[in-house]
N, C-alpha and C positions, 0 to 999 in steps of 0.2 A: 436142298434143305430138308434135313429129318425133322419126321410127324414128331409131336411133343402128344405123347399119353400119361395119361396120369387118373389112373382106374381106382375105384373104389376097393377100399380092403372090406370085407367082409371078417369084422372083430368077431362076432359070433364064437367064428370057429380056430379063434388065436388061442395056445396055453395055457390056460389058468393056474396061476401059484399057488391061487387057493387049493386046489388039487394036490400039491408037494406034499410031501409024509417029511414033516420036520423031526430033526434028531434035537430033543432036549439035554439042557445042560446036565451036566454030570452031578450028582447028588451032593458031593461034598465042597460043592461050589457054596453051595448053602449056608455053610459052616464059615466058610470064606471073608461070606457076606456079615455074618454074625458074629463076629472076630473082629472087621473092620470097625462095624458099629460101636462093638462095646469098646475098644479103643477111643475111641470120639466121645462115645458118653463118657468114661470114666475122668476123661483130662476135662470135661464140660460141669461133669460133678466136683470134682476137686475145685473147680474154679469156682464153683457156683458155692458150694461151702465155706472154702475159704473169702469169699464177698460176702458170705451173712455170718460168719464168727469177727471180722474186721472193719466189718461197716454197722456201726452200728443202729442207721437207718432201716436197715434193710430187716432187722429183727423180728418186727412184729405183721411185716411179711412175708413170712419165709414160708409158711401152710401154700398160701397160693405160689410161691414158685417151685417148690417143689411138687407140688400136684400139676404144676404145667410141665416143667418138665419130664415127670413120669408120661403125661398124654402124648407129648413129642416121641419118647420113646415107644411107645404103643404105638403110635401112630406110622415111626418109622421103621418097626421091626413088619408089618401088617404092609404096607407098602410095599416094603422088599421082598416077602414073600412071593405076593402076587405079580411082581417084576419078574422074578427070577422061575416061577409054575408057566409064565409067559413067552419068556425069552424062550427061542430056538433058532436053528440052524438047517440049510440043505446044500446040498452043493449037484449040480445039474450040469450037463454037455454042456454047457455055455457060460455059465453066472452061479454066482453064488448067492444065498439069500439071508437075510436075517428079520425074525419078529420076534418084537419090542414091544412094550408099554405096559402101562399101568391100567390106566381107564380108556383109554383107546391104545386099539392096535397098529402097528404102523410095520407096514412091511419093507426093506430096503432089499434093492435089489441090483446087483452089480457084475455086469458083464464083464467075463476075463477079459477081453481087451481094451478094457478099460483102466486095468489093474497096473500100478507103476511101482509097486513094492508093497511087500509082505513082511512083520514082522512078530517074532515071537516076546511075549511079555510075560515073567514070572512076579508075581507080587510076594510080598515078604513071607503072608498067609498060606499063599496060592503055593508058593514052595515048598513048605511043610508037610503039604494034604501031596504032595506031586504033582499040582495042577498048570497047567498056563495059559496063556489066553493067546489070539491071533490077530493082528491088527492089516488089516487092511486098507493100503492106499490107493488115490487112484490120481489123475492129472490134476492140479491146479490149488489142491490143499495142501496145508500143513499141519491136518491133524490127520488122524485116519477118520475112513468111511465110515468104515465100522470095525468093530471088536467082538469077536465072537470069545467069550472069557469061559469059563468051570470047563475045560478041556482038560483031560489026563494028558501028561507031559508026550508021553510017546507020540499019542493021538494028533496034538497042536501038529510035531514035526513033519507028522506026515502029511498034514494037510496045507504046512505052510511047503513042503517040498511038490506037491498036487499044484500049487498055485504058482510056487514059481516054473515048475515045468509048463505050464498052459500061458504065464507071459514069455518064456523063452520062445514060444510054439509061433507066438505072434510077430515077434521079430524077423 
């Protein structure tokens, strides 16, 4: 009968991510973002004008919805800002990473053999600028992991051909 050991790891001296030198998104991801938005606002605005020219309820408040809506958009251009100064990317012998958030940071982190398909996403914007983004899946979802997005088109391929070479590597 073999000894059953099972020894203490000393974490201490394990990797830290926090150590990574993450590559931030691409400048014109930026633009990206702000393209998106004012699309949403303006079909929100149309709609929100046209409900106070044919309702005629809605008249003698239209000061306050229109100063909320104005804070919504402040609120969500300031938002995405600080998402997008946030969001990075690294990619390491082993896994790749991604940090996210707004008011907390939230690090995801994804060992290549874990990885079960990689794919590339250009959005209608993200095309324009030459941008695209890379989706990453791994077993037992059906959405991706993660999305590392404001990527320069060339940049995405190569990283999504990095990533399927390193799952072909595990097969």
């Amino acid at each position: 009968m073999e000894n059953f050991t099972n020894p203490v790891i000393d974490t201490s001296s394990l990797p830290r991510y926090e150590e990574v030198e993450f590559t931030k998104l691409h400048s014109g991801y930026w633009k990206v973002l702000m393209l998106s938005a004012a699309t949403v606002f303006l079909i929100l605005g149309i709609v929100i004008t046209l409900a106070l020219i044919f309702i005629e309820e809605l008249t003698p408040s239209a000061i306050p919805i229109v100063v909320g809506f104005l804070l919504i958009i402040i609120i969500s251009v300031i938002c995405s800002r600080v998402s997008f100064l946030k969001k990075a990317y690294a990619f390491r012998n082993h896994d790749v990473l991604l940090r996210s958030g707004i008011f907390a940071t939230k690090t995801t982190i994804i060992p290549y053999n874990r990885v079960q398909h990689v794919a590339l996403h250009e959005g209608m914007y993200s095309r324009m600028l030459g941008l695209a983004s890379i989706e990453v899946f791994t077993a037992g979802g059906s959405s991706s992991d993660i999305t590392i997005p404001g990527l320069k088109k060339d940049h995405a391929e190569d990283i999504k051909q990095l990533l399927m070479g390193k799952i072909q590597k595990q097969l």
